[in-house]
N, C-alpha and C positions, 0 to 999 in steps of 0.2 A: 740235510744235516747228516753228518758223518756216525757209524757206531762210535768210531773214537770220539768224535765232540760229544756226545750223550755220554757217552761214561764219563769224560774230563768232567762235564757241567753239571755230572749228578751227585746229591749231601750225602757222599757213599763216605763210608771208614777209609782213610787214607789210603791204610793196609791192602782193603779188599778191590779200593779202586785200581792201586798200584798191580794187583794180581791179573786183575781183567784188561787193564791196559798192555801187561807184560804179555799176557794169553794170547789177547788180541793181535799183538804186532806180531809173536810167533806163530801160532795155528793161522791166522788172518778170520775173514768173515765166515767160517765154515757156520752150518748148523749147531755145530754142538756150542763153540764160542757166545751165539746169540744165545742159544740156550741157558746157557751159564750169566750172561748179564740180564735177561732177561729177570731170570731167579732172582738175581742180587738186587734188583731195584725193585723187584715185589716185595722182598724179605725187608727193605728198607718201609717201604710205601706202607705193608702189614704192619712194622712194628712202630712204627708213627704212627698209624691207626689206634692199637691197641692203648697208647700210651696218652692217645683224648679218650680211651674209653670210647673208641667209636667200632662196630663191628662192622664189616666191608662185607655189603651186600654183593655177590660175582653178578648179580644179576640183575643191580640197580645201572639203568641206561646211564648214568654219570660215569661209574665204572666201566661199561661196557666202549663207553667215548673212548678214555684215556686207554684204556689197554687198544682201543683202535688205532687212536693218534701212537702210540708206541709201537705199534704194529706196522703200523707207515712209514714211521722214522728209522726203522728197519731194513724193512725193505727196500725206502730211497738211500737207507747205505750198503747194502746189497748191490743195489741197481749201479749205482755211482762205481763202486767199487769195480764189478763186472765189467763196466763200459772203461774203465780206466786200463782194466788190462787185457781188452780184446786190445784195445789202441795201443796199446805196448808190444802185443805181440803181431799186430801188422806193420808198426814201427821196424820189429826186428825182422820180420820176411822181408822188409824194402830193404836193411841196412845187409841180409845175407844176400840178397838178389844182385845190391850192386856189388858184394866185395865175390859171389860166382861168374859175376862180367868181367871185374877185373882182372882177379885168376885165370880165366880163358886166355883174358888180352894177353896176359904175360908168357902163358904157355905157349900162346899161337907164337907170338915172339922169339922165342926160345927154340923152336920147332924151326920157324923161318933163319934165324941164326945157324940152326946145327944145319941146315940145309945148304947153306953158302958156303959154309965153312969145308 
């Protein structure tokens, strides 16, 4: 699962979602981005608590789950995210590699031309 799919699919404020989504597509997955939604879905998850009158134990293993599973779904958008643009930019070393063959060929060309001429 993507950071962007967690944020779209999270009962965040319109507002705040639109900020993290805006955040997200310009800084991209940096630490401080995850950072910042990270906060925004505790500040939700917290005041949903408070609001059954439940206090969030940090150190009840149900809590300690879900901040893992979140923890994960991080990371597997981290992970994705990374593998997406190492493969983009081996993409571009193939698509500079053939257009440095080309440019040779043409120069060699050019070279055998002014040679004849």
């Amino acid at each position: 699962m993507s950071l962007q799919t967690i944020v779209q699919n999270a009962s965040l404020d319109p507002k705040i979602k639109a900020q993290l989504l805006d955040r997200l597509e310009q800084d991209g997955d940096s630490p401080e981005t995850r950072a910042a939604i990270k906060d925004a879905l505790q500040e939700y998850i917290d005041a949903g608590f408070q609001k059954l009158g439940v206090e969030l134990d940090p150190n009840d293993p149900k809590v300690q789950a879900v901040a893992q599973q979140l923890n994960a779904a991080l990371d597997d958008a981290e992970n994705d995210l990374n593998e997406k643009l190492e493969n983009l930019n081996i993409d571009a070393a193939v698509a500079q590699a053939k257009a440095n063959r080309a440019l040779d060929g043409i120069q060699a060309d050019a070279a055998k031309a002014a040679l004849a001429a």
